[in-house]
N, C-alpha and C positions, 0 to 999 in steps of 0.2 A: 599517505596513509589511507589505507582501505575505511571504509565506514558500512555504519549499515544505519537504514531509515526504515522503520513500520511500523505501515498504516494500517490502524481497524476500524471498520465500520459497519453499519448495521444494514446497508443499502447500497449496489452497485452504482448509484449515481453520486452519492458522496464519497466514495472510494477513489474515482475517476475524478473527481472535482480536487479531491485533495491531492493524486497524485499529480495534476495537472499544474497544481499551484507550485509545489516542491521542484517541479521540472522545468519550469520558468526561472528558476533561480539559475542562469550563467557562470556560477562560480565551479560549478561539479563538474566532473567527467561521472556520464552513468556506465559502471561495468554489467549490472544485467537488474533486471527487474519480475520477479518469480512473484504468483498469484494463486491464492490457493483462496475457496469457499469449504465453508462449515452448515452443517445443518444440524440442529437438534429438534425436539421435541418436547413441549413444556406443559403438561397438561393437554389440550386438544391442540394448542397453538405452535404453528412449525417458527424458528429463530433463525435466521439467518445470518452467516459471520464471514465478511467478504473483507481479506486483506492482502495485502502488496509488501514485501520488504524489496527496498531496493540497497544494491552495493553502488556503492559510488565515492572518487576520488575527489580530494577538492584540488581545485584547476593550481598551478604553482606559478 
């Protein structure tokens, strides 16, 4: 069965840390892993929105 996992987070180094941890688990097969950033603007201050969905099979 197909899945899907995403991540969001507010800083490129927790986004890598977390999918880091999800891809150490040996039971999946990863079919693809797509990355998109966001930006807004919130009064003067810029936001930042960095996430990961990954598709992945669990192993049989």
């Amino acid at each position: 069965m197909l899945r899907v996992k995403v991540i969001d987070e507010n800083h490129e180094k927790d986004l890598e840390r977390n999918i880091n941890n999800f891809l150490m688990n040996e039971n999946y097969d990863i079919i693809d892993i797509q990355f998109r950033t966001a930006v807004s603007i919130f009064s003067e201050e810029q936001i930042y929105c960095f996430s990961a969905m990954i598709l992945y099979k669990d192993k049989e």
